[in-house]
C-alpha positions as CSV (number, residue, x, y, z in Angstrom):
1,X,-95.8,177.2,-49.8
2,X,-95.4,177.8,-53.6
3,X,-94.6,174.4,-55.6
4,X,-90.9,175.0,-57.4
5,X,-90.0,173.2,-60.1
6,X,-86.7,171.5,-60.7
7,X,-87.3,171.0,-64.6
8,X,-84.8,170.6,-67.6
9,X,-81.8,172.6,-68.2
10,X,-83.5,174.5,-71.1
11,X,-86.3,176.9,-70.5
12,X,-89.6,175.4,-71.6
13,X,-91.4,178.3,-73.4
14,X,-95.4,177.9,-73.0
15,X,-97.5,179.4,-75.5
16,X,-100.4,181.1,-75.1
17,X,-102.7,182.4,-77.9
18,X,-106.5,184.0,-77.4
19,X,-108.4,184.1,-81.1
20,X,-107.2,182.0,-83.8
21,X,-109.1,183.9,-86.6
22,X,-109.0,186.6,-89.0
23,X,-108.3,190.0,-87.3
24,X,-111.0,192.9,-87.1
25,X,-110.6,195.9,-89.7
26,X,-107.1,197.8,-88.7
27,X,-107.9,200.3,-85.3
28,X,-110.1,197.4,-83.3
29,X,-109.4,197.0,-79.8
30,X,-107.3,193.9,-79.2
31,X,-106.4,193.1,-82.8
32,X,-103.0,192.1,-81.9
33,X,-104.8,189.1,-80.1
34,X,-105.8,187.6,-83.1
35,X,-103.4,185.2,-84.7
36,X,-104.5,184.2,-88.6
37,X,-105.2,179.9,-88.9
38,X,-102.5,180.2,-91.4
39,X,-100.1,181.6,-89.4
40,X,-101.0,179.4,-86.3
41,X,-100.8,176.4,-89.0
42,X,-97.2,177.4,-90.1
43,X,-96.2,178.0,-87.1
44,X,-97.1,174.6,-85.5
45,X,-95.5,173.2,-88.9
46,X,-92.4,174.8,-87.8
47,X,-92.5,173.2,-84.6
48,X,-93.2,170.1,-86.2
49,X,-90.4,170.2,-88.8
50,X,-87.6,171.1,-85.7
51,X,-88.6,168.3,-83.5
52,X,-90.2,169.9,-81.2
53,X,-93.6,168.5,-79.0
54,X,-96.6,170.7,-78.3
55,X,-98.3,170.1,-75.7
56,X,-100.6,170.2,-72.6
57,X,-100.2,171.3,-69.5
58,X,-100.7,168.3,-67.8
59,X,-98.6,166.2,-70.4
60,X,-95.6,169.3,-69.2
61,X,-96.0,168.3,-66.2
62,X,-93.4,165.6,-65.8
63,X,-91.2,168.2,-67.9
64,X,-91.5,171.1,-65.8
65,X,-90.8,169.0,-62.1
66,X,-87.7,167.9,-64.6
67,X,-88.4,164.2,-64.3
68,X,-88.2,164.0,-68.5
69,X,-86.3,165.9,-70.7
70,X,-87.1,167.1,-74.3
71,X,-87.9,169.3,-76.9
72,X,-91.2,170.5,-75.7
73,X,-93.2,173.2,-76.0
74,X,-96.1,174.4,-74.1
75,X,-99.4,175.6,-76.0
76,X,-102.2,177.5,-74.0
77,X,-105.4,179.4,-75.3
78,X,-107.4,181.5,-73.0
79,X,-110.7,182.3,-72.7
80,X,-112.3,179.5,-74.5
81,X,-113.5,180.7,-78.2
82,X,-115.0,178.5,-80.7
83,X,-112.5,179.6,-83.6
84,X,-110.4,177.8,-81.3
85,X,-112.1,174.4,-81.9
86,X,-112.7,175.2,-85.5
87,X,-109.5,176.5,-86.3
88,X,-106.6,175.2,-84.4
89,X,-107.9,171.9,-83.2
90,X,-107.6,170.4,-87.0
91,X,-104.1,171.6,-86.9
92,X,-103.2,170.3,-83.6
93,X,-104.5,166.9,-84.6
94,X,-102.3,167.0,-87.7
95,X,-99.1,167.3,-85.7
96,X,-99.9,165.1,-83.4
97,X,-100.2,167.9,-80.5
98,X,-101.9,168.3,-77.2
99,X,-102.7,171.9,-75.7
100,X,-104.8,173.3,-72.7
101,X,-107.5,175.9,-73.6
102,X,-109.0,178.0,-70.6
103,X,-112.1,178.3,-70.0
104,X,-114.9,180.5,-68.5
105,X,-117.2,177.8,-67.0
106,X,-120.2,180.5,-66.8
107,X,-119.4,181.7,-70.0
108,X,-119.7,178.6,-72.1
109,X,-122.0,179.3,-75.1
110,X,-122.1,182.8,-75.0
111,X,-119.4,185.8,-75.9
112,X,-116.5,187.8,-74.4
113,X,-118.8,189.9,-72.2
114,X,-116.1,191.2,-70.5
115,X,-115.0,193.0,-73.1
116,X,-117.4,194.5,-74.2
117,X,-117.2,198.0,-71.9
118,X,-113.5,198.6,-74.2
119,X,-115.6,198.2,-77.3
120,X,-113.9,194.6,-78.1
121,X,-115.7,192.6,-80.8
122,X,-117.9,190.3,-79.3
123,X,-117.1,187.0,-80.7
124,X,-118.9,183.1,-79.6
125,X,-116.9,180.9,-77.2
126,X,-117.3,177.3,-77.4
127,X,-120.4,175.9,-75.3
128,X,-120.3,172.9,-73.5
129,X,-120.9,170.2,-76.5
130,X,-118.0,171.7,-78.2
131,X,-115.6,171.7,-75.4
132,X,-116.1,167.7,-75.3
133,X,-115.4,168.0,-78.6
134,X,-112.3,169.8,-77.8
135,X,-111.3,167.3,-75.3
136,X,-112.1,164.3,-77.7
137,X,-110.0,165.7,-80.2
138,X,-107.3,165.0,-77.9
139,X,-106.8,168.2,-76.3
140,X,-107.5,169.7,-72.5
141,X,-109.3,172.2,-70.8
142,X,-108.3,174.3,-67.9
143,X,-110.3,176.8,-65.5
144,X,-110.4,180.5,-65.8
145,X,-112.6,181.5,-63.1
146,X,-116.2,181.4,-63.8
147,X,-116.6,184.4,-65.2
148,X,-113.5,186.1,-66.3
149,X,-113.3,188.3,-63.0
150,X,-110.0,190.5,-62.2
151,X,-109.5,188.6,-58.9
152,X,-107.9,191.6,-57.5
153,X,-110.9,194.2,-57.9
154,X,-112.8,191.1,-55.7
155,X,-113.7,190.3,-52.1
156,X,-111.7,186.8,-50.9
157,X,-114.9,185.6,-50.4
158,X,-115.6,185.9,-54.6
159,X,-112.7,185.2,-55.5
160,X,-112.4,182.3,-53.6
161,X,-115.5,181.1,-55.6
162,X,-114.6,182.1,-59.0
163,X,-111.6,179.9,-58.7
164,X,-112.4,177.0,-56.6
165,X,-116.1,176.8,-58.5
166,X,-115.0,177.3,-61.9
167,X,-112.9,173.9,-61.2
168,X,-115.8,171.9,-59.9
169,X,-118.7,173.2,-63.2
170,X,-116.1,172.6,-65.9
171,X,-114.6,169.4,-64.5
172,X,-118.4,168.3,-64.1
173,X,-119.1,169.4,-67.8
174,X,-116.5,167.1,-69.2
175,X,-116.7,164.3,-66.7
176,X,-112.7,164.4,-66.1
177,X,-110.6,166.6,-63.1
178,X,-109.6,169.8,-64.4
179,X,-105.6,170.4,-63.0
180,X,-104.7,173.3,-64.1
181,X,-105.6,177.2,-63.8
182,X,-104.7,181.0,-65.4
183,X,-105.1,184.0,-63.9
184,X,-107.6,186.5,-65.7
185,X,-105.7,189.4,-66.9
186,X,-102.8,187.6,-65.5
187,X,-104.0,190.3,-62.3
188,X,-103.3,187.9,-59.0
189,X,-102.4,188.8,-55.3
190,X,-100.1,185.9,-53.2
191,X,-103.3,185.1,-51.4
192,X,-104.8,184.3,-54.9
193,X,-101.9,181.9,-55.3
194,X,-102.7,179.9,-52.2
195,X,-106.5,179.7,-53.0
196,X,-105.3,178.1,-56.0
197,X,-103.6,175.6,-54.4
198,X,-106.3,175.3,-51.6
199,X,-108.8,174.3,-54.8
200,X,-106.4,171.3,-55.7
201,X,-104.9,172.8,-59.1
202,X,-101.4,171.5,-60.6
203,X,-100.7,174.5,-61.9
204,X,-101.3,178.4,-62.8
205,X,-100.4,180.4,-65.6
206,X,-99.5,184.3,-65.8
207,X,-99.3,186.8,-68.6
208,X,-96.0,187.6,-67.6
209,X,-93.2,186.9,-70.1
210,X,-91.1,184.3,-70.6
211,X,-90.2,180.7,-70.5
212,X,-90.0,178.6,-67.6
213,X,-87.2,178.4,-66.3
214,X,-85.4,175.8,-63.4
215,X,-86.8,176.7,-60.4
216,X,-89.9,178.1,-61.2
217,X,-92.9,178.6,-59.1
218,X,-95.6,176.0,-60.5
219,X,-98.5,178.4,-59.5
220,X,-97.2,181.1,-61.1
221,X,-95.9,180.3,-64.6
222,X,-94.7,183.0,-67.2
223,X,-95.7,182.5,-70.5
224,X,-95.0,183.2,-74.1
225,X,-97.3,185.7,-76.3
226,X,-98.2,185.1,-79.7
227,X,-99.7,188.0,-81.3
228,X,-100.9,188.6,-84.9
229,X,-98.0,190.6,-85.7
230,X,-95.4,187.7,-84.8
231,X,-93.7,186.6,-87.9
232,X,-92.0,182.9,-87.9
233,X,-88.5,184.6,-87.6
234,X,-89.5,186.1,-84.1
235,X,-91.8,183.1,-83.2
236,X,-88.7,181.2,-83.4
237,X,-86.6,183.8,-81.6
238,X,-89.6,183.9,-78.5
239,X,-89.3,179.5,-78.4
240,X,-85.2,179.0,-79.0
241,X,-84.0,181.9,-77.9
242,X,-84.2,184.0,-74.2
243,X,-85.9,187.0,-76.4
244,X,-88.9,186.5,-74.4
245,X,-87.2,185.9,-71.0
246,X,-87.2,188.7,-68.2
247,X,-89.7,191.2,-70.7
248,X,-92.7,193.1,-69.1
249,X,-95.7,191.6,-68.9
């Protein structure tokens, strides 16, 4: 059965970002999944200056199964890039934040090759020297099946493996238990859910919107998109406000 959560009173928003970088020319693919290092740098600054915590997934933990209470925020990357190392990681440090990046664990080193069929730029994701840096620096990594697959266009038998095996490579790559998992595509059936679970994760992550709220299910947690287009104003209407809560995903 699904974990529930019995958390704070407030929602706790989680963040999830992709590329922190400068955007392709105006008409790429994708371009709203870029988020500038100046705007990611304000907008942890903001956090910062409000009182509010970024962090992990598993340092949310004892904040979503409402054992402490706070102003906390969670922050998430997927897919694994190396703009995420060389761009946010500084500012992370610099507040004093934690965050969980997902990664790919047969992608490490190479590019966002699935992708590449809707003509997306092709762009390096961090191999497996720089994810220990990324967990030196303080932060986490988390699975993403091993390589990107849309778990619902798979047999069980695959997709049994992309989840349970992209645990086992990327805890194995930085010598410490990877706990926590997100959906590619945020695409997941409720036996997906239980395979999860079966592979001994804390938690999964969705693409579908909003904050988590009291009674959540731990294995299927909304989230909160940041895009290039979100100006501070509305970033701090999608963490203090219920803007984000109930949308589409």
């Amino acid at each position: 059965m699904p974990k529930r959560v019995c958390c704070n009173l407030l929602p706790i928003p989680i963040l999830v970002y992709h590329q922190i970088d400068q955007a392709p020319p105006k008409g790429a693919p994708f371009r709203s999944l870029y988020v500038s290092p100046a705007a990611f740098s304000r907008q942890m600054r903001w956090l910062s200056l409000l009182g509010y915590q970024g962090l992990s997934m598993s340092a949310l933990m004892p904040y979503l199964r409402g054992e402490r209470q706070g102003k906390v925020v969670g922050i998430t990357f997927d897919d694994g890039y190396l703009n995420n190392l060389t761009n946010a990681l500084p500012v992370l440090m610099r507040h004093g934040f934690s965050s969980t990046c997902y990664c790919v664990s047969q992608g490490l080193g190479q590019t966002n090759v699935w992708d590449r069929e809707q003509g997306i730029a092709q762009t390096p994701l961090m191999d497996a020297v720089q994810v220990r840096q990324w967990v030196d620096g303080g932060q986490e990594v988390g699975a993403h099946t091993r390589t990107h697959v849309n778990l619902t266009a798979c047999t069980d038998d695959l997709a049994e493996a992309e989840i349970s095996l992209s645990k086992i490579e990327l805890s194995a790559c930085i010598s410490e238990r990877v706990e926590h998992f997100c959906y590619p595509y945020g695409h997941h059936r409720s036996n997906h859910v239980q395979m999860v679970q079966q592979a001994g994760f804390a938690t999964a992550t969705t693409t579908q919107r909003g904050r988590v709220s009291q009674g959540a299910d731990l294995y299927q947690l909304p989230r909160v998109p940041v895009l290039r287009s979100t100006t501070l104003p509305v970033f701090w209407l999608k963490v203090a406000t219920g803007y984000e809560d109930g949308r589409a995903a």
